[in-house]
N, C-alpha and C positions, 0 to 999 in steps of 0.2 A: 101278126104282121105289123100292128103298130108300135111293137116292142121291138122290131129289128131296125124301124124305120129310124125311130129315136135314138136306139143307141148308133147308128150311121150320123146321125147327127151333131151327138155328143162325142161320137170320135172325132169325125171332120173337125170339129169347132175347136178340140186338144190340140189336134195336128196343128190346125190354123194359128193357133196362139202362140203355140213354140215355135213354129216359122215367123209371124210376127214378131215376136221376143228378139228373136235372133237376127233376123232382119235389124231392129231400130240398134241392139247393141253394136253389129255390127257397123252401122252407118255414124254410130255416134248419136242417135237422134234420141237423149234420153227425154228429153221433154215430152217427145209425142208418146218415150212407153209409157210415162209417170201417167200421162193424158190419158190414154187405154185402160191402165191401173183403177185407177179413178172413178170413171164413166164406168166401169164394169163392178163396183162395188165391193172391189179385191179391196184387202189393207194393204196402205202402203209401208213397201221397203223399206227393210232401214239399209243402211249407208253398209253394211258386211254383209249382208246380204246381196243387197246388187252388185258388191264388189265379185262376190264368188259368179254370179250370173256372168259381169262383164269377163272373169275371168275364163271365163268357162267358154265363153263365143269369140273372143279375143285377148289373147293374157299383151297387145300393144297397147288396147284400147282405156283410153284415163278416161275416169266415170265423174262426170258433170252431176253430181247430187244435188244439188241447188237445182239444177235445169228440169231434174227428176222433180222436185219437191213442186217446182212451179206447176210443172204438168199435171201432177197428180189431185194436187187442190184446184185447178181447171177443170177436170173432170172430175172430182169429185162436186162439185160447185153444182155441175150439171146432172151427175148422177140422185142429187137428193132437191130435186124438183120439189117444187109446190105440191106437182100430181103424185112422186114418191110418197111424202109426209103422209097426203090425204090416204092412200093405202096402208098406211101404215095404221091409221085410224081406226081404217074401215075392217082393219084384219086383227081389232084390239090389242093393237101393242102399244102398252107405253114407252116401253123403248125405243130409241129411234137409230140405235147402233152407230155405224160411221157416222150417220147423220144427226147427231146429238148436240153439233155445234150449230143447228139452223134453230137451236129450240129460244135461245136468248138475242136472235138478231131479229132486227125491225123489218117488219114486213107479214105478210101474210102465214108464213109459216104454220104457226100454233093455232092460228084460227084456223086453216085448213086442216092438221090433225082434230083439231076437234068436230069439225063437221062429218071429217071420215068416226071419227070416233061416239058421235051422236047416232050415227048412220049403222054404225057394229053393234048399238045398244037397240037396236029397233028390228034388226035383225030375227026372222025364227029359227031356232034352231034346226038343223039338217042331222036326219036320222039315216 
């Protein structure tokens, strides 16, 4: 039962994003998809890429990739949170993937991977 639930879920959320997609393409609103992109911890497009996307929802519509670019480091800004890092810690990764560029910026960042990171070493293991 909770396997059917889930996968309704994971459908719905496909559906919702392709209409999403489609929606901002077609309104011109690349900022807010770069924005979604971002926040949702997708890599961001490159520039032939969303060209075929735009092509593909509107072959009138001219693609603002700058407007993209702004949006997508807005939400990515927000997607790699202080609380992101810390689980990143806490799930022993040194890697911090998209978020690799919070590791050399002033701020709390690396001190909250490491607290998640102290916190993954103290850990018992789970059998």
């Amino acid at each position: 039962m909770i396997n059917k639930a889930l996968l309704a879920v994971v459908i719905t959320g496909l559906i919702t994003g392709c209409v999403t997609q489609k929606k901002l393409v077609t309104n011109g609103d690349f900022h807010q998809l770069g924005f979604y992109n971002g926040i949702s911890g997708s890599e961001k497009l490159s520039s032939k890429a969303l060209v075929a996307i735009t092509q593909k929802y509107d072959s009138t519509m001219t693609l603002d990739y700058d407007s993209y670019q702004q949006g997508y480091q807005q939400g990515l800004d927000q997607y790699c949170s202080q609380e992101h890092i810390f689980k990143l810690g806490e799930q022993g990764k040194r890697e911090w993937g998209l978020c690799e560029y919070r590791r050399h910026q002033e701020g709390l960042y690396a001190i909250k991977w490491q607290q998640g990171f102290e916190r993954y070493g103290m850990m018992e293991p789970q059998f």
